[in-house]
N, C-alpha and C positions, 0 to 999 in steps of 0.2 A: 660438508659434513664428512664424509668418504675420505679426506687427506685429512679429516683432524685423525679420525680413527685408524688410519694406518699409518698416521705420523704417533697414535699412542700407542700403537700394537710395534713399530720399530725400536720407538724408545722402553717398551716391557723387554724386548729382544737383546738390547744390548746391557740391559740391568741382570737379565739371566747370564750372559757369558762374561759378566764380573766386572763390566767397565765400570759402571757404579762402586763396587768394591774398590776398584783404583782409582777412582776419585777423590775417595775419600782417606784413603789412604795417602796420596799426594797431597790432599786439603788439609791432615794432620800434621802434617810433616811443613809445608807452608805456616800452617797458622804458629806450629811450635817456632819456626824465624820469626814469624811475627810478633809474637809477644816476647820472645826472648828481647829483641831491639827493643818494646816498649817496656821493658819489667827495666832492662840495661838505661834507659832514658830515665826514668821516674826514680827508680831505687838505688843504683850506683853513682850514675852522674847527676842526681836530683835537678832532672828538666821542673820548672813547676807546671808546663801543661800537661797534663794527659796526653790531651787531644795531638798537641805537636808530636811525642813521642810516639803515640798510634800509628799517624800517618806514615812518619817515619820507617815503623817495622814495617807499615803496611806494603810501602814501597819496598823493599825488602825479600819481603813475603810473597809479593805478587811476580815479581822476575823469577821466583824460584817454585809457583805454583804454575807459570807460564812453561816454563822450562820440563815442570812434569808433566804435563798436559800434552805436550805435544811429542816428546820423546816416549813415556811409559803412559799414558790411559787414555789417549784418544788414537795415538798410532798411524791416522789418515796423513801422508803425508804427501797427500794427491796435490796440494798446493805447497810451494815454499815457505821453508819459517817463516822469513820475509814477510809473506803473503798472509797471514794469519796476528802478525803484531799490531796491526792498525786494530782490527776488531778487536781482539783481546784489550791493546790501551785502552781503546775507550768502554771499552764493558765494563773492566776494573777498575778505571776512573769513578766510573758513576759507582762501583759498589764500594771503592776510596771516602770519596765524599757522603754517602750515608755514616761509611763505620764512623768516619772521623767526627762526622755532626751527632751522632747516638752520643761517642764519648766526650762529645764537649758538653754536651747539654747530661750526662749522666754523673761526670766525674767533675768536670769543670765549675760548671753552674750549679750541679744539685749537692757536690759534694760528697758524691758517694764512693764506696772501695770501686777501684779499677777494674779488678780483677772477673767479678763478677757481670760487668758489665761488656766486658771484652768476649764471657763468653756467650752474652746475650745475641750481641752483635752478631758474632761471627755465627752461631746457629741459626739466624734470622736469614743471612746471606747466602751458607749454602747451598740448600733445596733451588734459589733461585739462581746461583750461579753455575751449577749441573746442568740445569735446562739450557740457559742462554751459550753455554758451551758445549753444549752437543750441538742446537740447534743452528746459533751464529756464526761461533768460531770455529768451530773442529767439525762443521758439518760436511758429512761425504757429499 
């Protein structure tokens, strides 16, 4: 009980001196690559998946939200790039494979606008992508 509460009095600590701010400020900047290659897939090159063209930005998106992450909002760079891509792939793997199955089953199957469902996803994934990258990836 004693490390949950000073594992949640660390993570208040580092929300106060704005890493959360650059998180998400990197999360914007990511997600805008990301849906640009899905908006570029669906409405200029008329992919007829969604889902293909998500994955797509998504992969996209995730080299370029890995890239801020480790350069501008986590900063620790007590272990090598290197040393931080395996856990990042496979974190964003798994958060790959939700966005991608929310938009098959949202746009694909249910027939609904993309757009809205892109930003379901992507707010759903946040909150938990912060944690699991302070705590897995970028942790001191």
């Amino acid at each position: 009980m004693k490390s949950v509460l000073l594992n949640a009095r660390t993570t208040f600590d580092q929300l106060r001196r704005g890493e959360f701010i650059r998180f998400v400020a990197n999360g914007l900047v990511a997600t805008a690559v990301h849906y640009s290659v899905l908006y570029a897939g669906v409405v200029i090159f008329g992919l007829e998946s969604v889902a293909l063209a998500s994955v797509m930005g998504a992969a996209v998106g995730i080299c370029s939200s890995f890239l801020g992450n480790y350069f501008f909002v986590f900063q620790n760079h007590s272990r090598p790039l290197l040393g931080r891509v395996i856990p990042f792939v496979t974190l964003y793997a798994f958060m790959l494979f939700m966005h991608g199955t929310f938009m098959l089953i949202w746009s694909d199957w249910l027939g609904l606008d993309f757009r809205p469902g892109f930003l379901i996803a992507t707010a759903l994934q946040t909150g938990f992508s912060y944690l699991a990258n302070r705590t897995l990836v970028f942790a001191k």
